[in-house]
Z-matrix of the N, CA and C atoms (Angstrom, degrees):
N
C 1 1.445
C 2 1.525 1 110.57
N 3 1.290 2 106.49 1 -28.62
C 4 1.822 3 94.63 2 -168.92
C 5 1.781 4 101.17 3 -95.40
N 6 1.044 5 108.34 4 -22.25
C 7 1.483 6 114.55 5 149.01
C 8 1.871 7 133.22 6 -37.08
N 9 1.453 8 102.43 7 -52.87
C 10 0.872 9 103.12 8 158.42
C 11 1.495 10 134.21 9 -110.81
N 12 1.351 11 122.88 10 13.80
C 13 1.553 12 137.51 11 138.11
C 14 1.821 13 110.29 12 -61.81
N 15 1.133 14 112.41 13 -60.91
C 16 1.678 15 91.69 14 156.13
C 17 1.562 16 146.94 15 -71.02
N 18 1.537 17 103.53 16 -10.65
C 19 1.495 18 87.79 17 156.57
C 20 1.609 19 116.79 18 -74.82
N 21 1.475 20 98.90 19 -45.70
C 22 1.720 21 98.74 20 162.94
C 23 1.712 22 126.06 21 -18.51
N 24 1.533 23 92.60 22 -62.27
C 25 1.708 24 103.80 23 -162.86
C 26 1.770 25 87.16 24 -82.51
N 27 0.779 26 144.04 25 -20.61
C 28 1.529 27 122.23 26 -175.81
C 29 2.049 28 95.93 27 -106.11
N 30 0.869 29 122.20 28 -15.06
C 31 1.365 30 116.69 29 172.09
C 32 2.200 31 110.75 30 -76.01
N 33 1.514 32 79.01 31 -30.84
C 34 2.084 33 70.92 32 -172.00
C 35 1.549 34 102.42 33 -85.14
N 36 2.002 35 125.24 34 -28.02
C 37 0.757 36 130.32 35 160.03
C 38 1.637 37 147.02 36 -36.81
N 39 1.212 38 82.86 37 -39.99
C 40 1.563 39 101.23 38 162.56
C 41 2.145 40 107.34 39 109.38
N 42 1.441 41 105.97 40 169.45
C 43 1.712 42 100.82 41 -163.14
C 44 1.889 43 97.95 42 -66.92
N 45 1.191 44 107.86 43 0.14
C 46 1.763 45 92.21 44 174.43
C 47 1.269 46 117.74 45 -80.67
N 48 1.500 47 132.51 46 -10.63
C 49 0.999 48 140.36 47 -176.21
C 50 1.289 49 113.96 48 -106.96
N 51 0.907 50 129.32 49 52.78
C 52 1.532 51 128.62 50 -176.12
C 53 1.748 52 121.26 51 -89.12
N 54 1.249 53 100.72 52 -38.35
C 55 1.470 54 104.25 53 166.58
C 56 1.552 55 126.86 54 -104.09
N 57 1.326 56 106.54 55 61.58
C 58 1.427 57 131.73 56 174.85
C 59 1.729 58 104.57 57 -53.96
N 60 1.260 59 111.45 58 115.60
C 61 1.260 60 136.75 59 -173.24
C 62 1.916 61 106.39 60 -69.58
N 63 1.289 62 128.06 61 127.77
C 64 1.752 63 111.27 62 159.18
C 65 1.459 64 118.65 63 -44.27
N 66 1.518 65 115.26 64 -33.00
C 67 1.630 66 95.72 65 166.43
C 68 1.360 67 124.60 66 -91.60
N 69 1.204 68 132.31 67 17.03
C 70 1.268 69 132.92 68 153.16
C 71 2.013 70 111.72 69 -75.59
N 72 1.240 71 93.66 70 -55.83
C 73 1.550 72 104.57 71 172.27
C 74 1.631 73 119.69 72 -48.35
N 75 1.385 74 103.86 73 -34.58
C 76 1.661 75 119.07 74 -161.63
C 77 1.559 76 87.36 75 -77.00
N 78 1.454 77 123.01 76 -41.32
C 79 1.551 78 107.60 77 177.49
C 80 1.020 79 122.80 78 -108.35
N 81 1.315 80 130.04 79 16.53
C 82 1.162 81 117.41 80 131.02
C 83 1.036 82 150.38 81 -61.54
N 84 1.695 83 106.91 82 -25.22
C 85 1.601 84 127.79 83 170.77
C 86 1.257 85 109.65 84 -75.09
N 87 1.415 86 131.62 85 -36.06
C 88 1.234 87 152.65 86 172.92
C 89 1.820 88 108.92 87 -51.09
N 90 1.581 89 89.05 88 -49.76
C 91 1.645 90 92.49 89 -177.17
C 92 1.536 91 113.47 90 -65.98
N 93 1.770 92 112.31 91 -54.32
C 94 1.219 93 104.56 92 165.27
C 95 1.354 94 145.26 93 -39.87
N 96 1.660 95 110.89 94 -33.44
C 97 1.052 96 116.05 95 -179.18
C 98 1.574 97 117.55 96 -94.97
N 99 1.310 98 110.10 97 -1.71
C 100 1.445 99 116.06 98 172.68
C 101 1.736 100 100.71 99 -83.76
N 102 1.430 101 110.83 100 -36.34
C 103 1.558 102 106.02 101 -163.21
C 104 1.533 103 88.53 102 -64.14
N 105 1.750 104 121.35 103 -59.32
C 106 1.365 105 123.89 104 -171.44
C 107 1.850 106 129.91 105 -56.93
N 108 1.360 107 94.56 106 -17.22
C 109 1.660 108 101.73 107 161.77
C 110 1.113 109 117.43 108 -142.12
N 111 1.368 110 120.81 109 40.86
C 112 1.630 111 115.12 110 -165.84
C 113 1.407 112 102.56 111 -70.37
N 114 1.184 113 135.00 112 -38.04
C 115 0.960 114 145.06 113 -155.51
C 116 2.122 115 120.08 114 -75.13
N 117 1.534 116 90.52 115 -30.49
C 118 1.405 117 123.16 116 178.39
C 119 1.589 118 100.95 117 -64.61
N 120 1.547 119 87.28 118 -68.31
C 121 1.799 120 128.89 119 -153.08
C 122 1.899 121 87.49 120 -69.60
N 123 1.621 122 126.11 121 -6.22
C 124 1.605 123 103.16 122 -168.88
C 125 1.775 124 88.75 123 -116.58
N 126 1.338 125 97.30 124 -30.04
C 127 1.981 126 97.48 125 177.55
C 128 2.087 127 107.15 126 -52.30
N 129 1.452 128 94.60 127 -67.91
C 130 1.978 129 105.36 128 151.70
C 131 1.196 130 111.59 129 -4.41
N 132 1.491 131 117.97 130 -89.71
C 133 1.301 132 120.88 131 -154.59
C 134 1.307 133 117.29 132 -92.41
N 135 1.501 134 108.39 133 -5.31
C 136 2.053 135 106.28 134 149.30
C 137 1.290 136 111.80 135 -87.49
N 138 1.261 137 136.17 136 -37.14
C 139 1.362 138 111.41 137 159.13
C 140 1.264 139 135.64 138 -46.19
N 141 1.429 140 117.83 139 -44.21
C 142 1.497 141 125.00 140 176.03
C 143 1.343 142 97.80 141 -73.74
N 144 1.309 143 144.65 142 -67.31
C 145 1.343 144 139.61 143 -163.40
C 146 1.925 145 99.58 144 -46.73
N 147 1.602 146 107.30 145 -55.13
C 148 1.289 147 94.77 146 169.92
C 149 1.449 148 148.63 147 -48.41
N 150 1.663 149 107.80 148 -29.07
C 151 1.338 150 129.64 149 175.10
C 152 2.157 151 101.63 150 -93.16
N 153 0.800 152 102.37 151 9.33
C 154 1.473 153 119.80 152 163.19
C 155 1.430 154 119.14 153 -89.99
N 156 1.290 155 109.96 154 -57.76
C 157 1.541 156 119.59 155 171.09
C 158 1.238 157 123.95 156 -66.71
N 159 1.672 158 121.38 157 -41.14
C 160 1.173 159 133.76 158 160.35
C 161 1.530 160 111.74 159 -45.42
N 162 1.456 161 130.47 160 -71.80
C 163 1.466 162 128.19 161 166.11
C 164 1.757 163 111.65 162 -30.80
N 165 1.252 164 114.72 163 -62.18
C 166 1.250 165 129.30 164 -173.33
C 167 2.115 166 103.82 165 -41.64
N 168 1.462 167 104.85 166 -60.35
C 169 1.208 168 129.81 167 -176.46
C 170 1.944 169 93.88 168 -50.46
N 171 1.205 170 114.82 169 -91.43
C 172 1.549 171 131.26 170 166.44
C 173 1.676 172 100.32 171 14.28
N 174 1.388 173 100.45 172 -79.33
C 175 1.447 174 134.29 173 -143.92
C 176 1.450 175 95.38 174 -57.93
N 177 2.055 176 102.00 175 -63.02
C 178 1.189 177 107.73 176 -174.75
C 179 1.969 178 112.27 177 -65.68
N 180 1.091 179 121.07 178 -30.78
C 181 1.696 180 116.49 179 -179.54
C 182 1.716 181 89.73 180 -61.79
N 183 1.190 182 133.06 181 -42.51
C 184 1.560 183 104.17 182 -167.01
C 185 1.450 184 115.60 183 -91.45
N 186 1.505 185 116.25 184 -29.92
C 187 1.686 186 114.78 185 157.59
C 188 1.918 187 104.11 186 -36.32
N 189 1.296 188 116.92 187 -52.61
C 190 1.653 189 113.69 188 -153.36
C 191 1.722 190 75.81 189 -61.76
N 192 1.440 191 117.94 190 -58.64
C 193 1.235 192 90.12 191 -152.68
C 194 1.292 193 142.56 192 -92.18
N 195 1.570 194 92.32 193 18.30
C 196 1.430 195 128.64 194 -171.37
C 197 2.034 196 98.12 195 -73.23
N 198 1.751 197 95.48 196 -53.64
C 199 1.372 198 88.91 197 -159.74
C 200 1.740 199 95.38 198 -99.69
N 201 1.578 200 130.52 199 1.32
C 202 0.825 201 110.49 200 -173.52
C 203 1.812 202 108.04 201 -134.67
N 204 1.099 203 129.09 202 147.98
C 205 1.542 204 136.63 203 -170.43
C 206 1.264 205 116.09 204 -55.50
N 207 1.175 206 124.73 205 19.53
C 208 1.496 207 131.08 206 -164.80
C 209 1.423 208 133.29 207 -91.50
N 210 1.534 209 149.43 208 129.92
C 211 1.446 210 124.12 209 177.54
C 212 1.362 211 123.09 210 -70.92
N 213 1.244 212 118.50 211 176.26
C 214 1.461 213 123.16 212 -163.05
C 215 1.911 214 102.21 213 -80.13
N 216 0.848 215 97.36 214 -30.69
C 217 1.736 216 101.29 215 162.32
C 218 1.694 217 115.89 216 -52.12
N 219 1.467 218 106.52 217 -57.93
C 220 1.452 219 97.52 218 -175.48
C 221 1.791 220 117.65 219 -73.99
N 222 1.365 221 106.05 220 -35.79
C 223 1.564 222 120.95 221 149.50
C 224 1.635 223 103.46 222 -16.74
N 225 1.495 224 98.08 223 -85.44
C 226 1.991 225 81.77 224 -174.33
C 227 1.163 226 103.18 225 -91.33
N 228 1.309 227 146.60 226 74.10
C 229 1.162 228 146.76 227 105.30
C 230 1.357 229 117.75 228 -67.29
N 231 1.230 230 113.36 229 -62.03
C 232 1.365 231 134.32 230 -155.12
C 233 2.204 232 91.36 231 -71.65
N 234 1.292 233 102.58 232 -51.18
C 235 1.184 234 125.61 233 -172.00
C 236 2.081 235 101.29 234 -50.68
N 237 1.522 236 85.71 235 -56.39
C 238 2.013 237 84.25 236 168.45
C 239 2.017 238 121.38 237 -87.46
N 240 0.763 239 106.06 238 33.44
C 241 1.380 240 125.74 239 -167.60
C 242 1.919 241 98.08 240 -117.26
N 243 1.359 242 94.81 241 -61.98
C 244 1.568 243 102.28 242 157.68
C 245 0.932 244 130.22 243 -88.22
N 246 1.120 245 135.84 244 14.20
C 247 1.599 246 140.92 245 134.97
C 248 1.110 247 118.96 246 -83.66
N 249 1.289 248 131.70 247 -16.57
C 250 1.372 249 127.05 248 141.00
C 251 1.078 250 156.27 249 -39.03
N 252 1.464 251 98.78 250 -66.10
C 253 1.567 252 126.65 251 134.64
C 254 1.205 253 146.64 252 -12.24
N 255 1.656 254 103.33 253 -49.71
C 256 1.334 255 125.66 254 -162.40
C 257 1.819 256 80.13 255 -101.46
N 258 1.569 257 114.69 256 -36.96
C 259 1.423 258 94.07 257 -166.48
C 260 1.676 259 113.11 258 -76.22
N 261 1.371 260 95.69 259 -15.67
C 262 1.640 261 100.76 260 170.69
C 263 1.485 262 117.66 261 -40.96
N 264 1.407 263 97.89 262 -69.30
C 265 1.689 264 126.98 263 -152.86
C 266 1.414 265 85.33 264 -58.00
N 267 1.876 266 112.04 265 -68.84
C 268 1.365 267 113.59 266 -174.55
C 269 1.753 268 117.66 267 -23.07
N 270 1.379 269 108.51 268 -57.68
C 271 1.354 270 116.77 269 -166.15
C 272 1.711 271 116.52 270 -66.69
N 273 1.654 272 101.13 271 -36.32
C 274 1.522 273 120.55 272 169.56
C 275 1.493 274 103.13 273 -44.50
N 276 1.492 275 105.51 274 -56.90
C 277 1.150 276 112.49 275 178.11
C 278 1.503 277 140.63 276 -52.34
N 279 1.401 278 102.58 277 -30.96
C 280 1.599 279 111.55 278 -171.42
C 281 1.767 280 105.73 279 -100.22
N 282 1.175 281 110.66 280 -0.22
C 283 1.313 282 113.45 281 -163.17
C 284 2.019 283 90.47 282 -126.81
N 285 1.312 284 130.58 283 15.28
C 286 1.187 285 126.75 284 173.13
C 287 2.156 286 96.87 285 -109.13
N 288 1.663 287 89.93 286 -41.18
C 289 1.593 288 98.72 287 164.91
C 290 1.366 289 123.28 288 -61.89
N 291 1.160 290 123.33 289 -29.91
C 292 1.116 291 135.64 290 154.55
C 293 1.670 292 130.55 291 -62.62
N 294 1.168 293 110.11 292 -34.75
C 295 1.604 294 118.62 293 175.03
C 296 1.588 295 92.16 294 -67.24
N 297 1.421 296 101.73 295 -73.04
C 298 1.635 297 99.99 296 -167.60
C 299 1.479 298 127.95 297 -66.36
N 300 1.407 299 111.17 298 -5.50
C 301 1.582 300 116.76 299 155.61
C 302 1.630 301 108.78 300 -50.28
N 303 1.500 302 119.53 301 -56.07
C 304 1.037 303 153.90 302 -104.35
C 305 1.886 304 91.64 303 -112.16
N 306 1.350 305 105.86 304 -31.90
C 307 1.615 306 135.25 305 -158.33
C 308 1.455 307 80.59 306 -102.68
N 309 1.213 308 126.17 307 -62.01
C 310 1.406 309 110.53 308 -173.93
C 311 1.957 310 118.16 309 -75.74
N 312 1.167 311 123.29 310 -19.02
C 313 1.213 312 125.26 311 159.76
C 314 1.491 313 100.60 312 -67.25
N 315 1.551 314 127.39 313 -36.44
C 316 1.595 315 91.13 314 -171.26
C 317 1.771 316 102.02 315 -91.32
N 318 1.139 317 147.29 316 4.46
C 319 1.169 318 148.97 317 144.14
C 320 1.548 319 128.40 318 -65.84
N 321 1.146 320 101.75 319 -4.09
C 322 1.694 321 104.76 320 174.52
C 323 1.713 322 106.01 321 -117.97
N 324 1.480 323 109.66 322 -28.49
C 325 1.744 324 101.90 323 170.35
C 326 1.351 325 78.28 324 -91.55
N 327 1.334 326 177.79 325 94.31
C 328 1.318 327 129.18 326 52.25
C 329 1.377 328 115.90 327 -81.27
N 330 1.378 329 138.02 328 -37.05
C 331 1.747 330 129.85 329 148.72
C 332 1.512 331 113.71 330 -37.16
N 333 1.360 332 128.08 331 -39.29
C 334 1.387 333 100.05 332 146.26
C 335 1.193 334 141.87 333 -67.00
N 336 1.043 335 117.25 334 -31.30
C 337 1.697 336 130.31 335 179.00
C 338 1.524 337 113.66 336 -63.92
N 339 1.211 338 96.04 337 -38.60
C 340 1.868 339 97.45 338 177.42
C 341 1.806 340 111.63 339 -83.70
N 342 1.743 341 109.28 340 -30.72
C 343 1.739 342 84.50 341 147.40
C 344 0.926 343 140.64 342 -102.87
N 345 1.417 344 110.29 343 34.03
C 346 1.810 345 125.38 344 164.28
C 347 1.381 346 117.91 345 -136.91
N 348 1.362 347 115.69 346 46.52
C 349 1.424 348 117.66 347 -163.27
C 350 1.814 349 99.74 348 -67.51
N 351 0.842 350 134.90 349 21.39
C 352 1.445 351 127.62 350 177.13
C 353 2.060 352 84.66 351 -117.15
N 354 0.738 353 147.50 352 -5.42
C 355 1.301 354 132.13 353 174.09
C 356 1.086 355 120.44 354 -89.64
N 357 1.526 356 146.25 355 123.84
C 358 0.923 357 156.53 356 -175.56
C 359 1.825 358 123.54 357 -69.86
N 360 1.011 359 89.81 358 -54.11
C 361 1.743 360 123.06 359 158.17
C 362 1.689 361 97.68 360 -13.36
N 363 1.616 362 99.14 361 -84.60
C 364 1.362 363 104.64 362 -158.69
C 365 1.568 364 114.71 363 -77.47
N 366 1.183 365 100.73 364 -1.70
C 367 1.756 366 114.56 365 172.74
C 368 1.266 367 106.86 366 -63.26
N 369 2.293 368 119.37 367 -51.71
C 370 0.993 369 110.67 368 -165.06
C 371 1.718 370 103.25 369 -87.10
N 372 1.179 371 129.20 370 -17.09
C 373 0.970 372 130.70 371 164.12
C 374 1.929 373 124.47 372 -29.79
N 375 1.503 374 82.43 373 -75.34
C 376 1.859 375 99.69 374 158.82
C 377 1.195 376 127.72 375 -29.90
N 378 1.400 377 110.67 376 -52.92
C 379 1.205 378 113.50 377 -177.74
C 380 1.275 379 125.58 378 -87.09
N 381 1.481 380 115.00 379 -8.21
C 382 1.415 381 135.47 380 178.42
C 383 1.907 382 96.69 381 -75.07
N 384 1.023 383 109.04 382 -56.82
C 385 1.484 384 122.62 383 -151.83
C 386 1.871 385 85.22 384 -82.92
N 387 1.199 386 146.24 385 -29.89
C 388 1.077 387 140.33 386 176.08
C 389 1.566 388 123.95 387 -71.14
N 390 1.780 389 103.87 388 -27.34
C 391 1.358 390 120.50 389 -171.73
C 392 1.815 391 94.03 390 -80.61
N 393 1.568 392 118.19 391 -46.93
C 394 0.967 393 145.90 392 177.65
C 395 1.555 394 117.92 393 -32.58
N 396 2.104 395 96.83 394 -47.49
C 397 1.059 396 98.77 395 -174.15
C 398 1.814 397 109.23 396 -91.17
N 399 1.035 398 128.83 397 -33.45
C 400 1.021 399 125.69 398 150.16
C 401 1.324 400 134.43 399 -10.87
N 402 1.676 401 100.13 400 -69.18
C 403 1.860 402 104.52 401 172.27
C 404 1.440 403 112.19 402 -44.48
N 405 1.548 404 103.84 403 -51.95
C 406 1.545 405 115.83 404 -163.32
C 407 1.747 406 105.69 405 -77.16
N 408 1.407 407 134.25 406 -9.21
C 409 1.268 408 141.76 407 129.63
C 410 1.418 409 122.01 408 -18.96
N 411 1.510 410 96.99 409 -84.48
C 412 1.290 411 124.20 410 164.22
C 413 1.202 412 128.13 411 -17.28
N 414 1.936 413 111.13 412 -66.80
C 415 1.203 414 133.66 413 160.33
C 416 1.415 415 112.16 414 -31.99
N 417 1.265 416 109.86 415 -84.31
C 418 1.388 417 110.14 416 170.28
C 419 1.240 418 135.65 417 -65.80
N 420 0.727 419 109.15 418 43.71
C 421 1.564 420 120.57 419 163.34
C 422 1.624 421 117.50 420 -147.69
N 423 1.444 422 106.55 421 -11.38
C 424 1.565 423 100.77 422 145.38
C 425 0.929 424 114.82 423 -115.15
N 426 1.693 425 141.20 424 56.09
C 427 1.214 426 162.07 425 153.99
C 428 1.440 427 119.55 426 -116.74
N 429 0.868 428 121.58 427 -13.43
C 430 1.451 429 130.90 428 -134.16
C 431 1.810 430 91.86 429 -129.55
């Protein structure tokens, strides 16, 4: 089947695409099936991510007070203090990957743009992915 889902996707694509990669395919299937249950598939994975954190949370309030003299009050203090933390960095994190995704999209639509300066296309492109990077600038740096 994925055999012939890629002759498909490189046949409607056109003869430049001929050596369609499994990770090109893998997100495309991915994309489809996010558009067709995204909605299912995003309720899912905040619940589980939530019942993730919850375990996570649990574990650590009775370690603190396992090894240390403390009440269950200061337990989740300390316990959401580092979940904070961690959600900081995390976010620092996904939004610095994001800038420099973001830095390299606007360096490749302008290397395209300068060898297609008659195309319009990659002009608005540029400027999309530059405005883009900005916000996500922004972001991080009042995150950060």
């Amino acid at each position: 089947m994925l055999n012939a889902f890629k002759a498909w996707l490189t046949g409607a694509a056109g003869p430049q695409f001929h050596r369609t990669s499994r990770k090109t395919i893998s997100v495309a299937v991915f994309l489809v099936i996010a558009a067709l249950f995204g909605d299912t598939l995003l309720l899912l994975l905040k619940k589980f991510l939530h019942v993730l954190v919850e375990i996570f949370e649990s574990v650590m309030e009775h370690f603190l007070q396992s090894v240390f003299p403390i009440s269950p009050r200061q337990a989740e203090m300390i316990v959401f203090w580092l979940d904070l933390l961690m959600a900081s960095v995390l976010l620092w994190y996904l939004l610095n990957k994001a800038y420099g995704w973001t830095r390299r999209a606007c360096a490749e639509c302008l290397r395209q743009w300068r060898r297609k300066q008659t195309s319009e296309k990659w002009l608005t492109l540029f400027w999309a992915a530059v405005i883009l990077g900005a916000l996500l600038k922004i972001g991080l740096l009042l995150f950060s």
